[in-house]
mmCIF entry with sequence, helices, sheets and N, C-alpha, C, O atoms, coordinates in Angstrom:
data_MODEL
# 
_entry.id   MODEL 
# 
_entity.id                         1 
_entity.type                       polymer 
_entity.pdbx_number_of_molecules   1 
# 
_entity_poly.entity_id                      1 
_entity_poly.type                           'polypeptide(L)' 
_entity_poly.nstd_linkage                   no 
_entity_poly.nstd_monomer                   no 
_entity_poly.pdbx_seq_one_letter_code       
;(UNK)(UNK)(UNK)(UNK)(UNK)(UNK)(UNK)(UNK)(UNK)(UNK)(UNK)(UNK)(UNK)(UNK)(UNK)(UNK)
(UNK)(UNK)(UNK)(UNK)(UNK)(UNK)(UNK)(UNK)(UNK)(UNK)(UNK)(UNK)(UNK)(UNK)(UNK)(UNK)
(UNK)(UNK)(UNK)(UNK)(UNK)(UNK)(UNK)(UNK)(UNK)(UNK)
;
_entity_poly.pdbx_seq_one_letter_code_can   XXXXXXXXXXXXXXXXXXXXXXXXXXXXXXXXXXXXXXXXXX 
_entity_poly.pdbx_strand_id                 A 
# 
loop_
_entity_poly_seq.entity_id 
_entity_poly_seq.num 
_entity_poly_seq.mon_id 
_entity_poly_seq.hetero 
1 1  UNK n 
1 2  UNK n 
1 3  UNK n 
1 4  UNK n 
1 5  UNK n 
1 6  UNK n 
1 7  UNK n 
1 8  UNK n 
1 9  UNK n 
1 10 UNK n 
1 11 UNK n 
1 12 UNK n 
1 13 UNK n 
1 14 UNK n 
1 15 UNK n 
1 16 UNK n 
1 17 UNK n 
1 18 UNK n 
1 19 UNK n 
1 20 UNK n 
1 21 UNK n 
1 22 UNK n 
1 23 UNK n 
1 24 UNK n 
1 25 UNK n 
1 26 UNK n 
1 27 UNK n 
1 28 UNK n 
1 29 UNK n 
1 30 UNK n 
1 31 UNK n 
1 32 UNK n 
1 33 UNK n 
1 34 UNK n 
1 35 UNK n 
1 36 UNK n 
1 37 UNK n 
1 38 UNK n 
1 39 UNK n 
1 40 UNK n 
1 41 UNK n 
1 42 UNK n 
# 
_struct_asym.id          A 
_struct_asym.entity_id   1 
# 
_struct_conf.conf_type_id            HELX_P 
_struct_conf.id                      HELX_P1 
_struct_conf.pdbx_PDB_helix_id       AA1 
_struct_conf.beg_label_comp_id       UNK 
_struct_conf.beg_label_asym_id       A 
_struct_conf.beg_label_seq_id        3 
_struct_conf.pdbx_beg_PDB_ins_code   ? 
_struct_conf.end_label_comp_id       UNK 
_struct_conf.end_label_asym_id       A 
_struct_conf.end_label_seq_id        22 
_struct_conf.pdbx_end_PDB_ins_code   ? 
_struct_conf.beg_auth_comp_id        UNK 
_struct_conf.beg_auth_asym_id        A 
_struct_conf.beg_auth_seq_id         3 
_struct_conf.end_auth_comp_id        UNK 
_struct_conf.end_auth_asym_id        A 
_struct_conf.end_auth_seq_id         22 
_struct_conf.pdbx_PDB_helix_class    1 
_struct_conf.details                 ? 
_struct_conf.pdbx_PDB_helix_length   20 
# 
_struct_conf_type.id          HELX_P 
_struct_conf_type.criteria    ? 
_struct_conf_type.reference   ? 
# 
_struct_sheet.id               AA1 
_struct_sheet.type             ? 
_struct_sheet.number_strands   2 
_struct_sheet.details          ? 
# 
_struct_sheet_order.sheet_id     AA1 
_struct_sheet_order.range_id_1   1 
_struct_sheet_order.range_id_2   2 
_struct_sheet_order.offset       ? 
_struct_sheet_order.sense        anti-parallel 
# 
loop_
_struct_sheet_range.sheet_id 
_struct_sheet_range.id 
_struct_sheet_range.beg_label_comp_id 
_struct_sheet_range.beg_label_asym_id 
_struct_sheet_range.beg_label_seq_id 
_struct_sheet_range.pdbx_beg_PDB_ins_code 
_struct_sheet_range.end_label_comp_id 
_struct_sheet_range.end_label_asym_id 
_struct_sheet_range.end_label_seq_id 
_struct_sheet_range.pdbx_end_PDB_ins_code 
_struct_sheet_range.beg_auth_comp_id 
_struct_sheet_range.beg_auth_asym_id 
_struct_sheet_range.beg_auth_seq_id 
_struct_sheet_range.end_auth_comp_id 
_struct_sheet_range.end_auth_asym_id 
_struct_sheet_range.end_auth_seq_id 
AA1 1 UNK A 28 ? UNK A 29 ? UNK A 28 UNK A 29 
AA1 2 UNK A 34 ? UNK A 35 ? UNK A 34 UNK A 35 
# 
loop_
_atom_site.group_PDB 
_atom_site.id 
_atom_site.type_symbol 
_atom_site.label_atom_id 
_atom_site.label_alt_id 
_atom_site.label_comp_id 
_atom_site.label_asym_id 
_atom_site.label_entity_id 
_atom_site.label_seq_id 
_atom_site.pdbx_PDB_ins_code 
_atom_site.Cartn_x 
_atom_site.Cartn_y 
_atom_site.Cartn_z 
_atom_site.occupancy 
_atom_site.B_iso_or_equiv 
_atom_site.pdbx_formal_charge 
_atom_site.auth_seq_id 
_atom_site.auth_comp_id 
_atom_site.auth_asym_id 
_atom_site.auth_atom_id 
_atom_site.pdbx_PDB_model_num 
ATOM 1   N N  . UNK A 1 1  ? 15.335  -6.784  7.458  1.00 0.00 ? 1  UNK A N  1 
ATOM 2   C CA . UNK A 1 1  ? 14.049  -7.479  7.356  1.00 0.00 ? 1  UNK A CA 1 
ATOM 3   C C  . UNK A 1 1  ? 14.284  -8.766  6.563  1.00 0.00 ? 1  UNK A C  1 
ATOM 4   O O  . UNK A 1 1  ? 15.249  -8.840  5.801  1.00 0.00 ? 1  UNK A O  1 
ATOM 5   N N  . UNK A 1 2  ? 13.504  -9.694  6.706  1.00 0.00 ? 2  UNK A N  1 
ATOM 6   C CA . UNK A 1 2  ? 14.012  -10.906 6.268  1.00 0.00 ? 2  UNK A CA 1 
ATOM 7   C C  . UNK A 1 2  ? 13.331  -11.498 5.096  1.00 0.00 ? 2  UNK A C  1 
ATOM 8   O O  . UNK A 1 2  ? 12.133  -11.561 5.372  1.00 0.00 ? 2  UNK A O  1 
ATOM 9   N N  . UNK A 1 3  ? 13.501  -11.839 4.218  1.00 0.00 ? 3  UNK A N  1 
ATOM 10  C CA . UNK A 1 3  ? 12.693  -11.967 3.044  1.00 0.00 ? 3  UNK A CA 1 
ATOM 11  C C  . UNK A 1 3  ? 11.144  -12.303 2.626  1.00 0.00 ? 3  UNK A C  1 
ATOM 12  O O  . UNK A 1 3  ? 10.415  -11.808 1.767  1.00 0.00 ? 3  UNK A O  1 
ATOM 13  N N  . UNK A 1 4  ? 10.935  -13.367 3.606  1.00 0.00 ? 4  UNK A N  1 
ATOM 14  C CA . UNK A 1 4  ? 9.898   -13.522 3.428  1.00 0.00 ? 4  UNK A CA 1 
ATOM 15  C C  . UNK A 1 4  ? 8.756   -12.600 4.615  1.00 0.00 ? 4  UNK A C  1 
ATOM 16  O O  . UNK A 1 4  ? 7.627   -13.049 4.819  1.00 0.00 ? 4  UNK A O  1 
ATOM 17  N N  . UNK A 1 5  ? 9.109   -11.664 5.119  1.00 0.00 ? 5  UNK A N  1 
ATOM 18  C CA . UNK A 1 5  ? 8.756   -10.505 6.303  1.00 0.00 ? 5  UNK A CA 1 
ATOM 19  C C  . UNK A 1 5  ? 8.721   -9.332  4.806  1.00 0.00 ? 5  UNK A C  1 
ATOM 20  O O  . UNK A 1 5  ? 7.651   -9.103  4.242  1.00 0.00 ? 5  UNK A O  1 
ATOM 21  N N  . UNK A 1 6  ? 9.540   -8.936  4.512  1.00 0.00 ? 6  UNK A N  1 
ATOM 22  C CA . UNK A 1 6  ? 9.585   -7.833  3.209  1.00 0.00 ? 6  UNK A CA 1 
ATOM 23  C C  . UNK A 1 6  ? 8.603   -8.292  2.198  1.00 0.00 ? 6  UNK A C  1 
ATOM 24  O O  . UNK A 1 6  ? 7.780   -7.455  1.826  1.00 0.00 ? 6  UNK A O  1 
ATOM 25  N N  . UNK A 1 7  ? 8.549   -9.606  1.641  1.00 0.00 ? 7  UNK A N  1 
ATOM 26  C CA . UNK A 1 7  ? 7.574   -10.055 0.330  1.00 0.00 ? 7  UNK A CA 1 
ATOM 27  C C  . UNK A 1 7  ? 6.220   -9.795  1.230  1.00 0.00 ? 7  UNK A C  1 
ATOM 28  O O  . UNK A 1 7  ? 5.168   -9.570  0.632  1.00 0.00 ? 7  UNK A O  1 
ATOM 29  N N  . UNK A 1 8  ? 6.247   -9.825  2.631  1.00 0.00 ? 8  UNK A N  1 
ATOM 30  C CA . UNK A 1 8  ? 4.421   -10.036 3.139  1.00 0.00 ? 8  UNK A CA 1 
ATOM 31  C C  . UNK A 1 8  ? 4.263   -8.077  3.236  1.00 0.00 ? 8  UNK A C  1 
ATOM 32  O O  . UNK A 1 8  ? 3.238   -7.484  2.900  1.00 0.00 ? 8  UNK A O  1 
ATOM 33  N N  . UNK A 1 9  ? 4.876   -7.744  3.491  1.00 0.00 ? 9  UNK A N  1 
ATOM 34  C CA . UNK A 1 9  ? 4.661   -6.238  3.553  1.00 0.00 ? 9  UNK A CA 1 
ATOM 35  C C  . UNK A 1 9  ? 4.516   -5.806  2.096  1.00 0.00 ? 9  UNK A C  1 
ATOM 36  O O  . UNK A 1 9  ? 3.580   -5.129  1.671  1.00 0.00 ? 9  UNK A O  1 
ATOM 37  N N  . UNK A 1 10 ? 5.917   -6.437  1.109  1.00 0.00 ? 10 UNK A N  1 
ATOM 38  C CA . UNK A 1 10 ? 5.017   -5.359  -0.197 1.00 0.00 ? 10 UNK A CA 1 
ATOM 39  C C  . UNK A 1 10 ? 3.753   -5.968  -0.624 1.00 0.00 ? 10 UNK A C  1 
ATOM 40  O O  . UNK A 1 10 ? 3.036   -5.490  -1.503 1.00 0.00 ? 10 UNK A O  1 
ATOM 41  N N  . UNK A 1 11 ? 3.452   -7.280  0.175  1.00 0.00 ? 11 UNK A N  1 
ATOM 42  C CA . UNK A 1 11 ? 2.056   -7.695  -0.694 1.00 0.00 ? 11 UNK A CA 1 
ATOM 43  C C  . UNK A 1 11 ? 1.012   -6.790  0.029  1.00 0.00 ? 11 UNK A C  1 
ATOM 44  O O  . UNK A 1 11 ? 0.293   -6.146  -0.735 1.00 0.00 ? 11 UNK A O  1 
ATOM 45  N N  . UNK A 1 12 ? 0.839   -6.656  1.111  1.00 0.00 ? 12 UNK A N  1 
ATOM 46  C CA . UNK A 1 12 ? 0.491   -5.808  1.594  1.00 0.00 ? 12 UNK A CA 1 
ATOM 47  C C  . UNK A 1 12 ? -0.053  -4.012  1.378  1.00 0.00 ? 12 UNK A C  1 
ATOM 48  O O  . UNK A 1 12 ? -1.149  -3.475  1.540  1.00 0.00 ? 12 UNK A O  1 
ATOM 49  N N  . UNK A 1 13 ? 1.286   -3.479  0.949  1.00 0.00 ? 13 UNK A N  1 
ATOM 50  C CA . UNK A 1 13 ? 1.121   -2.013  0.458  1.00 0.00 ? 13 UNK A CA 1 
ATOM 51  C C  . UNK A 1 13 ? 0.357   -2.541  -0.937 1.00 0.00 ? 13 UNK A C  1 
ATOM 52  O O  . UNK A 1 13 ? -0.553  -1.786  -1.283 1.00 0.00 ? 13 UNK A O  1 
ATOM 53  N N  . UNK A 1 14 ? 0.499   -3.323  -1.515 1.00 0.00 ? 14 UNK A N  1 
ATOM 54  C CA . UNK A 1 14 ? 0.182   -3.599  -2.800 1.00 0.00 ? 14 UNK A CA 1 
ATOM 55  C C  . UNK A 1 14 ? -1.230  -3.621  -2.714 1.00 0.00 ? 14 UNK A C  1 
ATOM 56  O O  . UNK A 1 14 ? -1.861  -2.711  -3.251 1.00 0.00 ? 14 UNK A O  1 
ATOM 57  N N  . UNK A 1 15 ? -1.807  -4.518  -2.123 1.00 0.00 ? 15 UNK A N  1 
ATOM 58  C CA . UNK A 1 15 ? -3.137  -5.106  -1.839 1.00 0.00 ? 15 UNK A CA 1 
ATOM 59  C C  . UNK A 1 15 ? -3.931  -3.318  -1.616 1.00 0.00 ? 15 UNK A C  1 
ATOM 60  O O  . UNK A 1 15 ? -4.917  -2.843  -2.179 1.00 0.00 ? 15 UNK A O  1 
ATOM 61  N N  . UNK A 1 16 ? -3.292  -2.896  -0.901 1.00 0.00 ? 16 UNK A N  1 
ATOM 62  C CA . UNK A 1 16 ? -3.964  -1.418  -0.038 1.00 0.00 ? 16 UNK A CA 1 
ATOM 63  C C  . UNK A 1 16 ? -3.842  -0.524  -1.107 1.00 0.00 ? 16 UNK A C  1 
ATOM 64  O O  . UNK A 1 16 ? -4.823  0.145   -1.432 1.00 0.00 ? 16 UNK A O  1 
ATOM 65  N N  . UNK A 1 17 ? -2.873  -0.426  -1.647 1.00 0.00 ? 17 UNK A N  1 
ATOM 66  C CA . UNK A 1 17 ? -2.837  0.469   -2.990 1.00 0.00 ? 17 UNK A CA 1 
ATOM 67  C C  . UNK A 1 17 ? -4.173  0.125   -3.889 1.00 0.00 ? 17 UNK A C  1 
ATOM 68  O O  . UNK A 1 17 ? -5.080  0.957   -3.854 1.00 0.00 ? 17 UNK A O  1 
ATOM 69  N N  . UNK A 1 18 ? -4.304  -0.794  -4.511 1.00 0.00 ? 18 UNK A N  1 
ATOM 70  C CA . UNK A 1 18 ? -5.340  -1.812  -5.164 1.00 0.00 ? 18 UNK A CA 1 
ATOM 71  C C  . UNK A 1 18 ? -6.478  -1.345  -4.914 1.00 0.00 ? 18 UNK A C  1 
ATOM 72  O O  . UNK A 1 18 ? -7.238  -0.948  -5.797 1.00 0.00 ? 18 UNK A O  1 
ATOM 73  N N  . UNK A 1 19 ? -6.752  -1.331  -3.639 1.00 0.00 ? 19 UNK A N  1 
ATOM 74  C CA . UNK A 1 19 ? -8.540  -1.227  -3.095 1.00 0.00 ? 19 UNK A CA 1 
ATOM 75  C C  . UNK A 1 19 ? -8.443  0.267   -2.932 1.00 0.00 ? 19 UNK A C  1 
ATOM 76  O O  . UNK A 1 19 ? -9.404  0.800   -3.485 1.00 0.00 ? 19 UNK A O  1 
ATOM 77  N N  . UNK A 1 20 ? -7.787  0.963   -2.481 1.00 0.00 ? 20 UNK A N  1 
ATOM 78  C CA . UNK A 1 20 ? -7.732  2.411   -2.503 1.00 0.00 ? 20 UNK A CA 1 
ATOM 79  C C  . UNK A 1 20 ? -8.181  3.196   -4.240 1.00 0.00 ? 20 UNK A C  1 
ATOM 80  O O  . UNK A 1 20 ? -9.082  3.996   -4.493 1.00 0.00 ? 20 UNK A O  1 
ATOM 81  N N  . UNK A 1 21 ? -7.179  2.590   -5.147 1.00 0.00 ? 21 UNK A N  1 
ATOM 82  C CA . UNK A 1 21 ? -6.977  2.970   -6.475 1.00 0.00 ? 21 UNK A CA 1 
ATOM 83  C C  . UNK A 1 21 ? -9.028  2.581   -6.898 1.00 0.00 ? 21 UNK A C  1 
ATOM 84  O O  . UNK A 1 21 ? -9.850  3.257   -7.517 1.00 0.00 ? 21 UNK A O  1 
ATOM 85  N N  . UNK A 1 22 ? -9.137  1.314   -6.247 1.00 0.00 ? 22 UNK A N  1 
ATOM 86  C CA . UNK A 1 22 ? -10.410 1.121   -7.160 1.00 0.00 ? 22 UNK A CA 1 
ATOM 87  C C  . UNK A 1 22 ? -11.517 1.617   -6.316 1.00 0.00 ? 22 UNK A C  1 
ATOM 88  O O  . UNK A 1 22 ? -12.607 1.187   -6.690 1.00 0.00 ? 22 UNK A O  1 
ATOM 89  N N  . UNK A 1 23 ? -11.560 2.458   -5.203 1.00 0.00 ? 23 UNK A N  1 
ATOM 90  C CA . UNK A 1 23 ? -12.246 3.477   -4.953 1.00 0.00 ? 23 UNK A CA 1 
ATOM 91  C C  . UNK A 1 23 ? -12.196 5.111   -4.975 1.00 0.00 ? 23 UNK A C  1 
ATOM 92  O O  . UNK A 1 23 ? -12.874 5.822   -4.234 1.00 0.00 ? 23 UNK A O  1 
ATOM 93  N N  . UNK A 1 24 ? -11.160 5.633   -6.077 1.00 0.00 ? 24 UNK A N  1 
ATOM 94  C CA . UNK A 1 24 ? -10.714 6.650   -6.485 1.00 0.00 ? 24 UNK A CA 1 
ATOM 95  C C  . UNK A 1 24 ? -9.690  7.390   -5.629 1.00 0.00 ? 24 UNK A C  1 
ATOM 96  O O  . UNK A 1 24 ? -9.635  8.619   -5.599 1.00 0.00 ? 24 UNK A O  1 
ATOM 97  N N  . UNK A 1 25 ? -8.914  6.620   -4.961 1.00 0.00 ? 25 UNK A N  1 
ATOM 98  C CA . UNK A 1 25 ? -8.306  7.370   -3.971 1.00 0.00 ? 25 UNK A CA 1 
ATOM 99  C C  . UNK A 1 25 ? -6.970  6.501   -3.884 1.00 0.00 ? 25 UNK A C  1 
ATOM 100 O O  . UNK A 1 25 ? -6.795  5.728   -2.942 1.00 0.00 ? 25 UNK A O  1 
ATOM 101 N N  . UNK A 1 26 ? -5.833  6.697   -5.129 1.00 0.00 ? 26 UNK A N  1 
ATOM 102 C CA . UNK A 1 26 ? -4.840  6.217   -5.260 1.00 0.00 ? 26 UNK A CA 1 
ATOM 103 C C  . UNK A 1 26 ? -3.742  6.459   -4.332 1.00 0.00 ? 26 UNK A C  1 
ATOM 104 O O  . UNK A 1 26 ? -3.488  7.662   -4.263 1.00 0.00 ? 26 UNK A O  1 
ATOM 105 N N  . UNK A 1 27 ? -2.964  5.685   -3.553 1.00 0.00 ? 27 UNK A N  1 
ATOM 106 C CA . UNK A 1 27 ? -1.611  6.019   -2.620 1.00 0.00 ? 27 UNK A CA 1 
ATOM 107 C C  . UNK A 1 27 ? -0.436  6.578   -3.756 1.00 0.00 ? 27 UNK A C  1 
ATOM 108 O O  . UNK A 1 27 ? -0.516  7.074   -4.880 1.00 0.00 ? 27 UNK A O  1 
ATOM 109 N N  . UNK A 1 28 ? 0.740   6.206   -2.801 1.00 0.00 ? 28 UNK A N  1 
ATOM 110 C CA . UNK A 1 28 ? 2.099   6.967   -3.323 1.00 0.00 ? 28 UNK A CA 1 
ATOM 111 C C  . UNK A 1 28 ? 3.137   6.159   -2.436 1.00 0.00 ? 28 UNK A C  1 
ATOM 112 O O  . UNK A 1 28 ? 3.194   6.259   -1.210 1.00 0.00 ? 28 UNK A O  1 
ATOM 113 N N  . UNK A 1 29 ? 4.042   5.255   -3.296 1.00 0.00 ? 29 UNK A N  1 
ATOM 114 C CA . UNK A 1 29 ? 4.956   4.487   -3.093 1.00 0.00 ? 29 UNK A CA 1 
ATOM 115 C C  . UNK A 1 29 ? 6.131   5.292   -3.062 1.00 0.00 ? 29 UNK A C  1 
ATOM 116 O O  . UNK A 1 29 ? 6.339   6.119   -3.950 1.00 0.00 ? 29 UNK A O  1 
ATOM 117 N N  . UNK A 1 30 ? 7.297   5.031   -1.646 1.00 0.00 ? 30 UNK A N  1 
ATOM 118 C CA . UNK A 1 30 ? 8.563   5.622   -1.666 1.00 0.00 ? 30 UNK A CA 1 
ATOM 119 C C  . UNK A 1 30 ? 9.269   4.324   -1.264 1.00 0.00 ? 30 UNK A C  1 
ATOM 120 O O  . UNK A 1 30 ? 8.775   3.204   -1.130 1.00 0.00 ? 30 UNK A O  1 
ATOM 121 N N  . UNK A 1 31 ? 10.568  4.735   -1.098 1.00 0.00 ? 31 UNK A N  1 
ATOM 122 C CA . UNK A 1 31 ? 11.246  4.028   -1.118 1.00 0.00 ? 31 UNK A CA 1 
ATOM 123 C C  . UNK A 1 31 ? 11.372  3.162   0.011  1.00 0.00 ? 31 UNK A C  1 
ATOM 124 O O  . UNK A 1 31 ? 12.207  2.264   -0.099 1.00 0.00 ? 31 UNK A O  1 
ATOM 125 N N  . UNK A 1 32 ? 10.444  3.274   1.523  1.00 0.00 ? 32 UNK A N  1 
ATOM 126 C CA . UNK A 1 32 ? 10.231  2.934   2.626  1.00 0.00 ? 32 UNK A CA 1 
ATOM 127 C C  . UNK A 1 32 ? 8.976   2.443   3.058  1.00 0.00 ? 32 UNK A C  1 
ATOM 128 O O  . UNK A 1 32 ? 8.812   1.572   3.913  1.00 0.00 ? 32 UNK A O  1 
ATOM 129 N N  . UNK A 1 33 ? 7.723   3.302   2.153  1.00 0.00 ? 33 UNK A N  1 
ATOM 130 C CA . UNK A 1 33 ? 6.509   3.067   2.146  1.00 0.00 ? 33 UNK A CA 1 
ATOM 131 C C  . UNK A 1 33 ? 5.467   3.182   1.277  1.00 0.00 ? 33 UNK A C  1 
ATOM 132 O O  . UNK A 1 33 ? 5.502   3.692   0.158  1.00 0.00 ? 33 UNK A O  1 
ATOM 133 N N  . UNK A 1 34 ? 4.397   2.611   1.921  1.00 0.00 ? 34 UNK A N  1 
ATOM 134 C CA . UNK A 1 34 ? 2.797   3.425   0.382  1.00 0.00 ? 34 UNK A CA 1 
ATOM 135 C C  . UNK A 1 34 ? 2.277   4.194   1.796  1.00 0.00 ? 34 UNK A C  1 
ATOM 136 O O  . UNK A 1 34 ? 2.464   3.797   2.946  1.00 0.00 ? 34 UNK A O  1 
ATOM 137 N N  . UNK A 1 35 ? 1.711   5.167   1.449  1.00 0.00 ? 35 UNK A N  1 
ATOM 138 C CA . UNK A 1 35 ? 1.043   6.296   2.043  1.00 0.00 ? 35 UNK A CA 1 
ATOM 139 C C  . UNK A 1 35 ? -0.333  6.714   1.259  1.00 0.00 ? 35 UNK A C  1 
ATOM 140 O O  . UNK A 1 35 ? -0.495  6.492   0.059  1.00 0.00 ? 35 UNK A O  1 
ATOM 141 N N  . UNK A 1 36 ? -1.146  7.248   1.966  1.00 0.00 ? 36 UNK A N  1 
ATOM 142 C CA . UNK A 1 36 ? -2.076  8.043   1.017  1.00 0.00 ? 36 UNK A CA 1 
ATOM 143 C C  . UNK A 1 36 ? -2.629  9.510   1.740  1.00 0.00 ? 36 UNK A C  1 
ATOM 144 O O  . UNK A 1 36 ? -2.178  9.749   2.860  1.00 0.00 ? 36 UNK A O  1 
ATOM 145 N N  . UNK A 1 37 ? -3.401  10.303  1.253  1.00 0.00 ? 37 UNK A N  1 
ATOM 146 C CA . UNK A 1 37 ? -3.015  11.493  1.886  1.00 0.00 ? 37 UNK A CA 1 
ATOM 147 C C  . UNK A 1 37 ? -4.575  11.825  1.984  1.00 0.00 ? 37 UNK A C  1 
ATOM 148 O O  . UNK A 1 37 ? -5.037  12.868  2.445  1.00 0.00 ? 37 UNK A O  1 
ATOM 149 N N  . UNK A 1 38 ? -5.134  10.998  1.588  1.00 0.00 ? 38 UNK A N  1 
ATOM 150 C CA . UNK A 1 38 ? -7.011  10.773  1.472  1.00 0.00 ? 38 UNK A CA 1 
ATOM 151 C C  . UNK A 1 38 ? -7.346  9.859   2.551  1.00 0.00 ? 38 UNK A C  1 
ATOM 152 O O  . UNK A 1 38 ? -6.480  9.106   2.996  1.00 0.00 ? 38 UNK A O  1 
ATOM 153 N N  . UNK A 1 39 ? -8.499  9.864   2.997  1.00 0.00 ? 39 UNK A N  1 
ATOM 154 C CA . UNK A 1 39 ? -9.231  9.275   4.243  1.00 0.00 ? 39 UNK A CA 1 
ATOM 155 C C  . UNK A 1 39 ? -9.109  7.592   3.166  1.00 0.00 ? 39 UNK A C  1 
ATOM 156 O O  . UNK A 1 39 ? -9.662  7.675   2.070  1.00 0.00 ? 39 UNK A O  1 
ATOM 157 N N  . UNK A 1 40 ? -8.716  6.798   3.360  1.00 0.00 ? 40 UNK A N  1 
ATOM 158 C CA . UNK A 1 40 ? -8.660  5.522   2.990  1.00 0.00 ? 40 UNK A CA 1 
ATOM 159 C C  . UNK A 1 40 ? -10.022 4.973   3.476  1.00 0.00 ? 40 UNK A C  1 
ATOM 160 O O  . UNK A 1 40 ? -10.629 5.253   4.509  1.00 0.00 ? 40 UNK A O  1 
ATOM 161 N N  . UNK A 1 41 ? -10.463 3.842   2.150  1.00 0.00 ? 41 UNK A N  1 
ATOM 162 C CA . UNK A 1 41 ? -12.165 2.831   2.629  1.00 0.00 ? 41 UNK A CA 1 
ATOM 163 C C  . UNK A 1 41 ? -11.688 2.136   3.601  1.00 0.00 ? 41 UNK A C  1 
ATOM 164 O O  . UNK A 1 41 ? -10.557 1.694   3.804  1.00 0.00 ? 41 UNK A O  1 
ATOM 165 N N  . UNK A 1 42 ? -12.789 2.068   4.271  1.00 0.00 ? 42 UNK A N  1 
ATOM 166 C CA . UNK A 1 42 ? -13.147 1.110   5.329  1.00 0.00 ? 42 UNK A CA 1 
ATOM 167 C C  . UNK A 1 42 ? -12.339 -0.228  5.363  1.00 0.00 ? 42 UNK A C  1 
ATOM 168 O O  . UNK A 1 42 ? -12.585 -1.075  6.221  1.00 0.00 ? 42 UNK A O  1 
# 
């Protein structure tokens, strides 16, 4: 993946983590992905 393709994806999981966390429903970062295991907001 090419650098600036990788920086737009972790901004990405990041961003989704973020809005998830501030509607009580925090993800889980591995070494490939963020996931969450809760119905994610709209």
């Amino acid at each position: 993946m090419t650098e600036p393709l990788a920086a737009a994806v972790r901004d990405n999981a990041a961003w989704c983590d973020l809005m998830c966390r501030a509607h009580g429903r925090p993800g889980t970062f591995t070494g490939r992905a963020w996931t969450n295991s809760a119905r994610t907001p709209l």
